[in-house]
C-alpha positions as CSV (number, residue, x, y, z in Angstrom):
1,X,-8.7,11.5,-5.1
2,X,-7.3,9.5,-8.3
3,X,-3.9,11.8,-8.3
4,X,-3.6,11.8,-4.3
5,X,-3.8,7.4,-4.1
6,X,-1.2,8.1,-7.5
7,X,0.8,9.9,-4.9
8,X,0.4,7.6,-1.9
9,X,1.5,5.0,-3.8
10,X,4.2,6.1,-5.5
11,X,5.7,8.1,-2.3
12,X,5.1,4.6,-0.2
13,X,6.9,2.3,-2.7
14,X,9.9,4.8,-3.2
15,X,10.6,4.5,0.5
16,X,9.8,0.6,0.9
17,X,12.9,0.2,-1.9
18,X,14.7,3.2,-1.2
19,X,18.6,2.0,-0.2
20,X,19.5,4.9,2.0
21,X,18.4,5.4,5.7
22,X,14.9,5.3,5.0
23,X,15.3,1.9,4.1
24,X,17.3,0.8,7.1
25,X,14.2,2.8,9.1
26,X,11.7,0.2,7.1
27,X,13.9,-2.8,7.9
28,X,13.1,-1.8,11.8
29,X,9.6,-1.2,11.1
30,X,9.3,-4.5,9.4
31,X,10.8,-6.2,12.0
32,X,9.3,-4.9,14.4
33,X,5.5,-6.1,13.0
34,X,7.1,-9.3,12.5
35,X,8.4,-9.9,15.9
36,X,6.3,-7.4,18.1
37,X,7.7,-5.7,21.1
38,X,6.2,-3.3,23.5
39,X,7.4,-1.2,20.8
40,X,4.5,-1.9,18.3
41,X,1.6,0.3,19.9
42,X,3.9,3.3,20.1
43,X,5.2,2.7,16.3
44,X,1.3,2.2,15.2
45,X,0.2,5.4,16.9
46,X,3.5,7.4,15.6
47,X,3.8,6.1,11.9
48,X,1.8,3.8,10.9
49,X,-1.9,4.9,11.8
50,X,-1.3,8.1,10.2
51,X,-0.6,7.2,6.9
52,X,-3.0,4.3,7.2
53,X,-5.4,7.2,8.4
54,X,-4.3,9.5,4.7
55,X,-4.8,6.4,2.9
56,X,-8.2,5.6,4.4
57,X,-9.5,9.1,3.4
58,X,-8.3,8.9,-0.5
59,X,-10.2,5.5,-0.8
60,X,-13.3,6.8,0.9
61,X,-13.3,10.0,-1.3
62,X,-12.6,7.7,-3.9
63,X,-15.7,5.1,-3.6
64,X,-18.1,7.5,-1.5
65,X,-20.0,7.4,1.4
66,X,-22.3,4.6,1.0
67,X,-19.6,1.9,1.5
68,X,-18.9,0.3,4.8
69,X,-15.8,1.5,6.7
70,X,-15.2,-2.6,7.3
71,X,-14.7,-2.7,3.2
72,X,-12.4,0.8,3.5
73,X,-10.4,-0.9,5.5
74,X,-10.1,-4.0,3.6
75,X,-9.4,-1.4,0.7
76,X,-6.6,0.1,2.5
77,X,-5.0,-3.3,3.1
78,X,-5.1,-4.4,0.0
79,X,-3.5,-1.7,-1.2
80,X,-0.5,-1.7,1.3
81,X,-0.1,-5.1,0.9
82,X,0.0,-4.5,-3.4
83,X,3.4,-2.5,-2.1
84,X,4.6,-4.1,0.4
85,X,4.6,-7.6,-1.6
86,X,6.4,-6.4,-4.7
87,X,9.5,-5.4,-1.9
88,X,9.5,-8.5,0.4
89,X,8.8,-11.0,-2.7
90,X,11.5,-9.6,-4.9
91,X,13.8,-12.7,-4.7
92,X,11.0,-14.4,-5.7
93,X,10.2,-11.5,-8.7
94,X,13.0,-11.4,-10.0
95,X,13.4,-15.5,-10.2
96,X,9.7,-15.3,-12.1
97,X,10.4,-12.7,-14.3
98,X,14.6,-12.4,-14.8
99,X,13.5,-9.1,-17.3
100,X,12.1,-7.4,-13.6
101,X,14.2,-4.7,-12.8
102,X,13.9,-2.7,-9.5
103,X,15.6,0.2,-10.9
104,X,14.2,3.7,-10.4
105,X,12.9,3.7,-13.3
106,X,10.9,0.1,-12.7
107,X,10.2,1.5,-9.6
108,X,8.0,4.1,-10.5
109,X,6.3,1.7,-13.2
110,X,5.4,-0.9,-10.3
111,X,3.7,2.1,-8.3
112,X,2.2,3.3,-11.6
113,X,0.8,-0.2,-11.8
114,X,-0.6,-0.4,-8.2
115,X,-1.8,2.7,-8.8
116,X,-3.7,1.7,-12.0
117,X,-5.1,-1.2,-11.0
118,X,-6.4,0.1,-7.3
119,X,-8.1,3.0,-9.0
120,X,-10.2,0.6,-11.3
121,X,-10.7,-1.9,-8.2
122,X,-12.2,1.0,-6.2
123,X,-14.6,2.3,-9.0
124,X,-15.9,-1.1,-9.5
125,X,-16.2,-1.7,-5.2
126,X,-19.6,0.7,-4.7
127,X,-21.1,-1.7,-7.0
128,X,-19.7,-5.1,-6.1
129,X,-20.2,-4.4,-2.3
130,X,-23.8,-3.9,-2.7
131,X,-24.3,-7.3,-4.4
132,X,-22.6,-8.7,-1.6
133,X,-24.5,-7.2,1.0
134,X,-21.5,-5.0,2.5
């Protein structure tokens, strides 16, 4: 499950930054959850539950079965919003930390990163959700 959220993120955050017609694709999307139109349910249901479906069922093999689906989900935000931020707050990045590139090459170090650091979130949750009564 470690190597398939890997994967995940690094597949998602190529095609959030990706130039081509993918990104013009994400622009749409974005907009689209950003000023909803009829259009929303059918691009949930076509793109976006899916992958939010995948990405449910790495983080559940990852923690196990005795946490809540509520803290799954919250899991599976967290990490899409991980991605998703390092995109929509690069002007804001890059005026933080002038040295941030978004190069290819940063590129795969920022999903690296997300990676990283959502693995070792998840294999601390079992423990931290029990304390908390989730």
């Amino acid at each position: 499950p470690e190597e398939r959220l890997r994967e995940f993120v690094r597949v998602f955050i190529s095609r959030i930054f990706n130039e081509g017609r993918p990104a013009w694709h994400a622009r749409l999307m974005a907009q689209e959850v950003l000023e909803p139109t009829a259009a929303l349910d059918e691009l949930v249901e076509q793109a976006i539950r899916p992958q939010h479906n995948r990405l449910a069922q790495i983080v559940g093999d990852l923690v196990g079965p005795a946490i809540a689906e509520k803290e799954v989900r919250w899991c599976v935000i967290s990490i899409v919003a991980q991605c998703l931020h390092f995109h929509h707050a690069r002007p804001v990045i890059t005026r933080l930390y002038p040295d941030q590139g978004f190069e290819p090459a940063d590129i795969e170090a920022i999903a690296e990163h997300v990676a990283r650091f959502s693995v070792a979130a998840l294999k601390n949750l079992p423990l931290r959700a029990a304390e908390v009564g989730l």
